[in-house]
N, CA, C and O atoms as a GROMACS GRO file, in nm:
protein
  192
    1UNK      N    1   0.084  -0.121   0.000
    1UNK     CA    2   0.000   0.000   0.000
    1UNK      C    3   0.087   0.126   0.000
    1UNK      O    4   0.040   0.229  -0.049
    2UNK      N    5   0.215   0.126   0.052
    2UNK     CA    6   0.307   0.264   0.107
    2UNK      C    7   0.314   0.274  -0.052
    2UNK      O    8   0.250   0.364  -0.105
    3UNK      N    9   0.407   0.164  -0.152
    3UNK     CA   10   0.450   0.146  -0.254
    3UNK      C   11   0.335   0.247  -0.365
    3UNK      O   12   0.376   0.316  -0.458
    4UNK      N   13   0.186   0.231  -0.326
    4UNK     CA   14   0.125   0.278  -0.395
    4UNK      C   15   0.126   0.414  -0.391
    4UNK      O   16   0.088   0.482  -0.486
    5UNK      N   17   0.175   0.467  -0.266
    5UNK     CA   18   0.179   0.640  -0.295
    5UNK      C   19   0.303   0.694  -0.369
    5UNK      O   20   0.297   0.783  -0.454
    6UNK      N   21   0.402   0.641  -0.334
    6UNK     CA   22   0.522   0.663  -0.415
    6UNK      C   23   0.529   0.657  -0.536
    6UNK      O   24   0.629   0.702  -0.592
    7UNK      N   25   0.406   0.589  -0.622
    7UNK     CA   26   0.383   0.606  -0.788
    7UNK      C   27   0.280   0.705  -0.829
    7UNK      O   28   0.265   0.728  -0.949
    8UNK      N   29   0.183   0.788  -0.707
    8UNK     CA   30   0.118   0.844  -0.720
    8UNK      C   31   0.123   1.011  -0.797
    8UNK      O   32   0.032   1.077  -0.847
    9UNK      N   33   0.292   1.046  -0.779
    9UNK     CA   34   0.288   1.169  -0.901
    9UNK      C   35   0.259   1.154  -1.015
    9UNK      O   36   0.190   1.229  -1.085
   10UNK      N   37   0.325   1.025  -1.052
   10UNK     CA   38   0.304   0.984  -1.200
   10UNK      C   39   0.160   0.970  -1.297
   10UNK      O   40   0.117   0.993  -1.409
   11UNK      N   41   0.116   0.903  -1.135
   11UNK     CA   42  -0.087   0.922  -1.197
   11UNK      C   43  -0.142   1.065  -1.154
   11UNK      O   44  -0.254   1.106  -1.184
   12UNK      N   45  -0.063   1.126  -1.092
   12UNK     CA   46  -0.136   1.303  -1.077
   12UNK      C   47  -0.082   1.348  -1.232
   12UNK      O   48  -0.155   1.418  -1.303
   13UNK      N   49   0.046   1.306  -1.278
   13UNK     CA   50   0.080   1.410  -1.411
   13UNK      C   51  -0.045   1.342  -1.527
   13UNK      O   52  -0.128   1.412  -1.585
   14UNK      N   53  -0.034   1.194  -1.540
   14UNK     CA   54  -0.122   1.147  -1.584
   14UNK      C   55  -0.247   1.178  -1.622
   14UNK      O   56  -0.293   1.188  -1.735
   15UNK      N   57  -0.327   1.198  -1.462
   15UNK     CA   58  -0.451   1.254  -1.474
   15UNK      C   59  -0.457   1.407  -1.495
   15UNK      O   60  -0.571   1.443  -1.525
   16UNK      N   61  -0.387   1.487  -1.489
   16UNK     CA   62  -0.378   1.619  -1.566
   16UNK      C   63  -0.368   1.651  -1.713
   16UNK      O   64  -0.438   1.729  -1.777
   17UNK      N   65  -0.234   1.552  -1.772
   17UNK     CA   66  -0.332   1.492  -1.895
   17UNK      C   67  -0.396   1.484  -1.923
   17UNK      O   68  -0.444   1.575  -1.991
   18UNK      N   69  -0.434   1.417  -1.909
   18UNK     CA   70  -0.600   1.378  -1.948
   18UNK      C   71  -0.708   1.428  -1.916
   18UNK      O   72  -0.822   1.395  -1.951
   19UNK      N   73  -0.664   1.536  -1.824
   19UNK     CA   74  -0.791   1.643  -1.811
   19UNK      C   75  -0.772   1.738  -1.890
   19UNK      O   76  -0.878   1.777  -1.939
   20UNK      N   77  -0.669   1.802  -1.929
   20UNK     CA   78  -0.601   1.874  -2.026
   20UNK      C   79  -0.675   1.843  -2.138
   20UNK      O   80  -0.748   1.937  -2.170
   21UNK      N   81  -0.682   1.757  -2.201
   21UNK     CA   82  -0.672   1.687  -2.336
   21UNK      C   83  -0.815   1.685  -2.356
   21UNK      O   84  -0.869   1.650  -2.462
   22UNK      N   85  -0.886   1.730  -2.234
   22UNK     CA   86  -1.055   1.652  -2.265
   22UNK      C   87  -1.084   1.782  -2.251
   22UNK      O   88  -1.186   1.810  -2.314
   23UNK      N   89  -1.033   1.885  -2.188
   23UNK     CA   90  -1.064   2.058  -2.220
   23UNK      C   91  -1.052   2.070  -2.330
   23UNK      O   92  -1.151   2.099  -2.398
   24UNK      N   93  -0.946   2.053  -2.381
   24UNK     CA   94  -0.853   2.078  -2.532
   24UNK      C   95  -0.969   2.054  -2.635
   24UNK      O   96  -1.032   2.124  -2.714
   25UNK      N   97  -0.969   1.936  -2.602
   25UNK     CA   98  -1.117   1.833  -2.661
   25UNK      C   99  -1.254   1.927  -2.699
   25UNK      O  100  -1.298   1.970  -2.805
   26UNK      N  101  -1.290   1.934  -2.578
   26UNK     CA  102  -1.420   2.027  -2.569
   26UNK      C  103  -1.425   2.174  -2.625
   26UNK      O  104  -1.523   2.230  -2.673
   27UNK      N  105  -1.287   2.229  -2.608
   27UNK     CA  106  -1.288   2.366  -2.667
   27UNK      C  107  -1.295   2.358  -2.831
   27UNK      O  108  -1.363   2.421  -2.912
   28UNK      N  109  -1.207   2.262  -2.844
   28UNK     CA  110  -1.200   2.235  -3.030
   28UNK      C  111  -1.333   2.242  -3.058
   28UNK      O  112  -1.371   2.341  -3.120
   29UNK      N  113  -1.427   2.145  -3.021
   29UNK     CA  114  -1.588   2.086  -3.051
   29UNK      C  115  -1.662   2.237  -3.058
   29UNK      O  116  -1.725   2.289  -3.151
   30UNK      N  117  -1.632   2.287  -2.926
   30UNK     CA  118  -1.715   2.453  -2.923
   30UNK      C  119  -1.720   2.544  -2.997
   30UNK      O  120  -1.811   2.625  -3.015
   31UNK      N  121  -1.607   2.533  -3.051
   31UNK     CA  122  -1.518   2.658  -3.192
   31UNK      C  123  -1.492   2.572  -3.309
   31UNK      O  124  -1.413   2.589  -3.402
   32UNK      N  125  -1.612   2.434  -3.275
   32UNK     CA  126  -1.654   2.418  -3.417
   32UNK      C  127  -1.553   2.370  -3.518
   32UNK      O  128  -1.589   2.337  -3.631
   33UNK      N  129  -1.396   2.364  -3.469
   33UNK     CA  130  -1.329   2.306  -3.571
   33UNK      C  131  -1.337   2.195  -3.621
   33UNK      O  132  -1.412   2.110  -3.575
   34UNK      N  133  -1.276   2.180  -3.704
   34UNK     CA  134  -1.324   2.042  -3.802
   34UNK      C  135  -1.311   1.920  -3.791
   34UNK      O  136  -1.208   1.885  -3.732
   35UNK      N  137  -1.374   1.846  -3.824
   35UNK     CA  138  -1.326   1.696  -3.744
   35UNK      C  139  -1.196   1.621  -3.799
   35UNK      O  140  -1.131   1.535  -3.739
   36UNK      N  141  -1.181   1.656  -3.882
   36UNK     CA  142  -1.047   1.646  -3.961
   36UNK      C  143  -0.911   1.681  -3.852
   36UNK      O  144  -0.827   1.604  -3.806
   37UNK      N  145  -0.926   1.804  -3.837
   37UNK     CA  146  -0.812   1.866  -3.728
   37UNK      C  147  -0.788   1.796  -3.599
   37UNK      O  148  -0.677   1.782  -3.548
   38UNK      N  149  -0.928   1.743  -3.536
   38UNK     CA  150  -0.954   1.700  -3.466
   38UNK      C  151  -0.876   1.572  -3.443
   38UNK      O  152  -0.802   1.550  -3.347
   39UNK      N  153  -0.912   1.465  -3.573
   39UNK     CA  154  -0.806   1.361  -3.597
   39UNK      C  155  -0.682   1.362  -3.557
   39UNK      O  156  -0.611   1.298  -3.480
   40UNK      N  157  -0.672   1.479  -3.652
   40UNK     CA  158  -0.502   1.501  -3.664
   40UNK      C  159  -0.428   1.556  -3.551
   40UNK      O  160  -0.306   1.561  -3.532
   41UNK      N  161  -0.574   1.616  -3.440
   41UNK     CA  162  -0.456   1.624  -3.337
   41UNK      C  163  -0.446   1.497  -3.249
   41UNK      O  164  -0.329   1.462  -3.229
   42UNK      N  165  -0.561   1.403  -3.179
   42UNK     CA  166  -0.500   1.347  -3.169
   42UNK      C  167  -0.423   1.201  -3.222
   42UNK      O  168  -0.406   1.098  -3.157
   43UNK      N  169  -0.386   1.231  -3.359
   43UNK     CA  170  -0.262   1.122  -3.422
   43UNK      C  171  -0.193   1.159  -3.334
   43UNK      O  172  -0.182   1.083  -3.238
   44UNK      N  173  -0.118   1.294  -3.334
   44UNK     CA  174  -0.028   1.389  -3.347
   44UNK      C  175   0.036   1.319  -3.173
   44UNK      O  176   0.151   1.285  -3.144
   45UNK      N  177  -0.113   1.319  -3.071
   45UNK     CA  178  -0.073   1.318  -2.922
   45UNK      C  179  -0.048   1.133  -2.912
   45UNK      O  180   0.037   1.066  -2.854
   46UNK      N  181  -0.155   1.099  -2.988
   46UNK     CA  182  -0.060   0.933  -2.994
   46UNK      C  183   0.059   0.910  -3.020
   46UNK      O  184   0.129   0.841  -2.946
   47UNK      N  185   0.096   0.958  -3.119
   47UNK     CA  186   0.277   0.942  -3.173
   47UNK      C  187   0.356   1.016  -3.072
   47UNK      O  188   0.451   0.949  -3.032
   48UNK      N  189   0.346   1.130  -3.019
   48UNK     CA  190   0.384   1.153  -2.867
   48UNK      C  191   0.428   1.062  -2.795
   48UNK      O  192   0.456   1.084  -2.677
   0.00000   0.00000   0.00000
């Protein structure tokens, strides 16, 4: 259990990510950009 807090920054940077990414997400959708771009960004964060 101790072991499990000591990996716990890694899932805080993690989950900021991914909260990041789902703003990112939602703002694109709002301002309507294209779904195309959309793709391409995230290819772009997979190959990352």
């Amino acid at each position: 259990m101790v072991n499990s807090d000591q990996s716990s920054p890694s899932s805080l940077t993690s989950s900021l990510f991914w909260i990041a990414y789902f703003f990112i997400f939602l703002d694109a959708i709002k301002s309507k950009a294209t779904w195309i771009s959309i793709i391409m960004y995230s290819c772009g964060c997979i190959v990352i």
